[in-house]
OpenMM code with the backbone's topology and positions (N, CA, C; nanometers):
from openmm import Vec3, app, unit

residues = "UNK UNK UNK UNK UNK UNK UNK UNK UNK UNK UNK UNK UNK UNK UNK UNK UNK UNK UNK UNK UNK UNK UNK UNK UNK UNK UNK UNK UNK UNK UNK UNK UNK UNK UNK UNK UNK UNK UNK UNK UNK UNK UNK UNK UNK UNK UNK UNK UNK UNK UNK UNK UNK UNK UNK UNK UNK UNK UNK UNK UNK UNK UNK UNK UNK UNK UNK UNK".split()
positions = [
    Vec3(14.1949, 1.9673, -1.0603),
    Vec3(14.1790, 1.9521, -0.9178),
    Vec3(14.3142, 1.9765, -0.8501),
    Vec3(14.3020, 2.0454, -0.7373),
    Vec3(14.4876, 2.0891, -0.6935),
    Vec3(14.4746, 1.9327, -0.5834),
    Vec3(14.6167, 1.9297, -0.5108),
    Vec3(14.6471, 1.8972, -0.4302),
    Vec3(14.5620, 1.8696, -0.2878),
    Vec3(14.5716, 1.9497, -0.2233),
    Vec3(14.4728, 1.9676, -0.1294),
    Vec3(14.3398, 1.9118, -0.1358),
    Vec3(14.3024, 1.9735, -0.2800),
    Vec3(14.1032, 1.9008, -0.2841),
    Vec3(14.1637, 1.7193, -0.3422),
    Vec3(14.2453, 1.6973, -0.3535),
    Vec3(14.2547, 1.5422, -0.3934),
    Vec3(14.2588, 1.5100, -0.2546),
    Vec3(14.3442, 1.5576, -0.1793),
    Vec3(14.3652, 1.4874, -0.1045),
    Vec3(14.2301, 1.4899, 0.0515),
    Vec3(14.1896, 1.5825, 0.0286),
    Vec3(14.0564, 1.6316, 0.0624),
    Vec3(13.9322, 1.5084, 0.0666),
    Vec3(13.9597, 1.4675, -0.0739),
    Vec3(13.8755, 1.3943, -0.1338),
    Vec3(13.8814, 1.2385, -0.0660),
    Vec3(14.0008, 1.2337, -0.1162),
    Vec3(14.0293, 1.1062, -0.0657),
    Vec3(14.0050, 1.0521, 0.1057),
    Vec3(14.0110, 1.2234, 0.2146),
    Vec3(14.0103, 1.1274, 0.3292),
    Vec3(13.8135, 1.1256, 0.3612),
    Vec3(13.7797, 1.1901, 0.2787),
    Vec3(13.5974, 1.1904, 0.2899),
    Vec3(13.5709, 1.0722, 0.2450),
    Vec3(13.6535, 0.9715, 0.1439),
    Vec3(13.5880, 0.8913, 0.0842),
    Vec3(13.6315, 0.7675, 0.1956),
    Vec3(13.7578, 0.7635, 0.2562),
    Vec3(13.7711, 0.7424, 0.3732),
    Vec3(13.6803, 0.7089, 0.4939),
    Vec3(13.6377, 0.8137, 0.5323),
    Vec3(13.5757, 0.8379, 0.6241),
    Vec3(13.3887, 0.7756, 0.5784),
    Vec3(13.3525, 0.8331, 0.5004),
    Vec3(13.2300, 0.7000, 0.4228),
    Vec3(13.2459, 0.5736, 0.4339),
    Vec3(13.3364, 0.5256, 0.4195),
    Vec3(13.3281, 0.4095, 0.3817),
    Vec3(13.3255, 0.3046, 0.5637),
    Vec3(13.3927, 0.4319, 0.6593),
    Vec3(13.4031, 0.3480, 0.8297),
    Vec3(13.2559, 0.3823, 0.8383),
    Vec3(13.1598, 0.5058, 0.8013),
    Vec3(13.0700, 0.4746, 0.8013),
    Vec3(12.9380, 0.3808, 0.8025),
    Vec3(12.9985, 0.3958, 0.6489),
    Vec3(12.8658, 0.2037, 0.6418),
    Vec3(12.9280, 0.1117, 0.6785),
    Vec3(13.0581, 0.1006, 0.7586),
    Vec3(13.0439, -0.0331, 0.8301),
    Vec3(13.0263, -0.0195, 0.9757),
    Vec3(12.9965, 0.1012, 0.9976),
    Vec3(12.9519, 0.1203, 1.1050),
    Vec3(12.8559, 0.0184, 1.1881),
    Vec3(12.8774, -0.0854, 1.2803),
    Vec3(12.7445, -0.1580, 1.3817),
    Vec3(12.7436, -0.3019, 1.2402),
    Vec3(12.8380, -0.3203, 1.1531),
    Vec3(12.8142, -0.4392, 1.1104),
    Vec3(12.9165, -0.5709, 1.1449),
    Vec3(12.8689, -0.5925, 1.2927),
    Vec3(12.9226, -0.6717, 1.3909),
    Vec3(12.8512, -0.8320, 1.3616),
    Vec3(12.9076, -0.9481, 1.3523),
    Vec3(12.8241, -1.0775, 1.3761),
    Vec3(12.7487, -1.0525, 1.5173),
    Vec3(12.5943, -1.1255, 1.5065),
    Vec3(12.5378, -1.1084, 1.6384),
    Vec3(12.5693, -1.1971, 1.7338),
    Vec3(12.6434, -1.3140, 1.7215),
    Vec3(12.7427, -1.3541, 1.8369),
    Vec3(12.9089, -1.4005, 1.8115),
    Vec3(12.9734, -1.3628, 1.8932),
    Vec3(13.0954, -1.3537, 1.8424),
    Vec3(13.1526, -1.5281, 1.8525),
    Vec3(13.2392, -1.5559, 1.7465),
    Vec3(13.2832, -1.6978, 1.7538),
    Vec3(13.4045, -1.7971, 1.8679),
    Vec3(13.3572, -1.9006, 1.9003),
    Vec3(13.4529, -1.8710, 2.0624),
    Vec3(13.5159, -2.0035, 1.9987),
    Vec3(13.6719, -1.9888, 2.0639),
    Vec3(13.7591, -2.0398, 2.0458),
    Vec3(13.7892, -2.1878, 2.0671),
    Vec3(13.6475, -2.2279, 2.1484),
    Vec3(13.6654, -2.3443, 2.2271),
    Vec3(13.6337, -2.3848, 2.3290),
    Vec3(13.7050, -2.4298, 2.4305),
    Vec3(13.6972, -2.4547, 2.5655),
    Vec3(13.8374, -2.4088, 2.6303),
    Vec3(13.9137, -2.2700, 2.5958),
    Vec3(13.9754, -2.2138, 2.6353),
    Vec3(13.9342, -2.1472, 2.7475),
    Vec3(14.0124, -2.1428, 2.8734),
    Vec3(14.0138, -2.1046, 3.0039),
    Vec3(14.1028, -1.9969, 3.0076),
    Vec3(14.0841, -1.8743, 3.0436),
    Vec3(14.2002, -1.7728, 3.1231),
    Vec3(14.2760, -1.8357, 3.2145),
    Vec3(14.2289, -1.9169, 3.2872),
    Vec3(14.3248, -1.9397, 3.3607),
    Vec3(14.3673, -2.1175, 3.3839),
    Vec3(14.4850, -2.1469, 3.4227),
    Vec3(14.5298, -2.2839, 3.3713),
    Vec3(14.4103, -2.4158, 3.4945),
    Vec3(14.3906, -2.5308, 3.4328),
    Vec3(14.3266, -2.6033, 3.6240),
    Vec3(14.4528, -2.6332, 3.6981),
    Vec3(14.5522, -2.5913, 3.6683),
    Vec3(14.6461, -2.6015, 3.8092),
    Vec3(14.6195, -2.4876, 3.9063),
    Vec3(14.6427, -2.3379, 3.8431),
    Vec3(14.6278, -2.2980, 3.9007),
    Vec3(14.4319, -2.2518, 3.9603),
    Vec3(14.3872, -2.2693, 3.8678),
    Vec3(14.2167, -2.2694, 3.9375),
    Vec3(14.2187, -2.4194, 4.0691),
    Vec3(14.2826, -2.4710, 4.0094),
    Vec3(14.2462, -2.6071, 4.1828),
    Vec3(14.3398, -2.5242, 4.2653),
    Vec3(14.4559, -2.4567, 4.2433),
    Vec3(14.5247, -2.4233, 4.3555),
    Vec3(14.4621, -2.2721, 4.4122),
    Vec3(14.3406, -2.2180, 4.3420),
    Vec3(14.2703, -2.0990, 4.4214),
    Vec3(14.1952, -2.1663, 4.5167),
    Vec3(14.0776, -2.2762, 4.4350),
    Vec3(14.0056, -2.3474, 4.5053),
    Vec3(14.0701, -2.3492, 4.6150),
    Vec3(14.1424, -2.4624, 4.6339),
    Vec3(14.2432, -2.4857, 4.7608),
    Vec3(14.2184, -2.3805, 4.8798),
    Vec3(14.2812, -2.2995, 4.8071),
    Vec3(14.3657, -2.1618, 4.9313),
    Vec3(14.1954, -2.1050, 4.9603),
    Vec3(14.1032, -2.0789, 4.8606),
    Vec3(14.0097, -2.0212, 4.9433),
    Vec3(13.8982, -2.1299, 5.0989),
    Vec3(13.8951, -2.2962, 5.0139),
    Vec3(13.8445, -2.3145, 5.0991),
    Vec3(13.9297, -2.3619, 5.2207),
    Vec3(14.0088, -2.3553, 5.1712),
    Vec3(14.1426, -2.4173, 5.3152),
    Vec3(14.1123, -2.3356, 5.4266),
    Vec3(14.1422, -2.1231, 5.3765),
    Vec3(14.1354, -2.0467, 5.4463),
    Vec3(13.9838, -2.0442, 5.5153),
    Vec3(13.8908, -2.0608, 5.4492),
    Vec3(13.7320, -2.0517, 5.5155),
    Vec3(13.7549, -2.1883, 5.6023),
    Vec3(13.8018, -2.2601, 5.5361),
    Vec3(13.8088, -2.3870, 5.7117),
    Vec3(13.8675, -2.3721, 5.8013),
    Vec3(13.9539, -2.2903, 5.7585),
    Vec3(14.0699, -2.2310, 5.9220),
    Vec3(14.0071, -2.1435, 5.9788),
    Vec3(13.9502, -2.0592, 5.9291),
    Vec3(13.8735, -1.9423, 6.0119),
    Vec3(13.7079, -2.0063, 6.1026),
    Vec3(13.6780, -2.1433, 6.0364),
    Vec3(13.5512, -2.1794, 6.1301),
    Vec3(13.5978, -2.2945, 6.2160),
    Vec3(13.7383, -2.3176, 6.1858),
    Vec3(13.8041, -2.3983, 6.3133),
    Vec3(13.8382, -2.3093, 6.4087),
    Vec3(13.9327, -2.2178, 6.4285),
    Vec3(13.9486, -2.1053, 6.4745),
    Vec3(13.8573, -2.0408, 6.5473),
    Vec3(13.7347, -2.0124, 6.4927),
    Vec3(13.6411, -1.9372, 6.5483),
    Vec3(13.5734, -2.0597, 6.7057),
    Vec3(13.5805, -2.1543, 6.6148),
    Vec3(13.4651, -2.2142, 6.6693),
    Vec3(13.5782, -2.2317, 6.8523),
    Vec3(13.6848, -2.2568, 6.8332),
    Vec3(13.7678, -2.2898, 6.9247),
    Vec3(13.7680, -2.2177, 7.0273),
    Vec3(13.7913, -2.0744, 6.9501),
    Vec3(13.8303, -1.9575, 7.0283),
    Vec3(13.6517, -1.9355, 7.1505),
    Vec3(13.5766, -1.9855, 7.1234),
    Vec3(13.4220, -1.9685, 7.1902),
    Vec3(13.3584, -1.8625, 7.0978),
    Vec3(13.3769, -1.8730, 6.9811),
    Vec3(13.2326, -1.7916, 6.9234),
    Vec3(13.2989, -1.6438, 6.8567),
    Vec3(13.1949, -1.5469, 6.8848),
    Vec3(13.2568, -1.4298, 6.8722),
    Vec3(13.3596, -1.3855, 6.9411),
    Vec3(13.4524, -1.2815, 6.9456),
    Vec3(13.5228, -1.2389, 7.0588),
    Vec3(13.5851, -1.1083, 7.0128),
] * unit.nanometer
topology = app.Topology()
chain = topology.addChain("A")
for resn in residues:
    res = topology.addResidue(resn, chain)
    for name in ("N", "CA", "C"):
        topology.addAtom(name, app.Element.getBySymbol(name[0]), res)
């Protein structure tokens, strides 16, 4: 066998083998916990800022007479 067909060989047998593991995934993946992306300091401090801002804008509104 030369060079080439070994090495030939070897990346087919390679390539078979990603084959059959092709789609052999667990059907649900295992979770870490009760890990959060993001910290509760900063999730209470979104909370905060969003409803702070929605209360300023229906104080505001309401002040100003309505639409305008």
């Amino acid at each position: 066998m030369t060079t080439s067909r070994r090495l030939a060989d070897r990346k087919i047998e390679r390539f078979e083998k990603n084959i059959t593991k092709r789609g052999a995934v667990p059907e649900t993946t295992p979770r870490k916990g009760s890990q959060y992306p993001v910290g509760p300091i900063l999730l209470g401090f979104f909370v905060f800022v969003v409803i702070g801002s929605s209360l300023f804008q229906i104080i505001r509104t309401a002040t100003s007479g309505g639409m305008a």
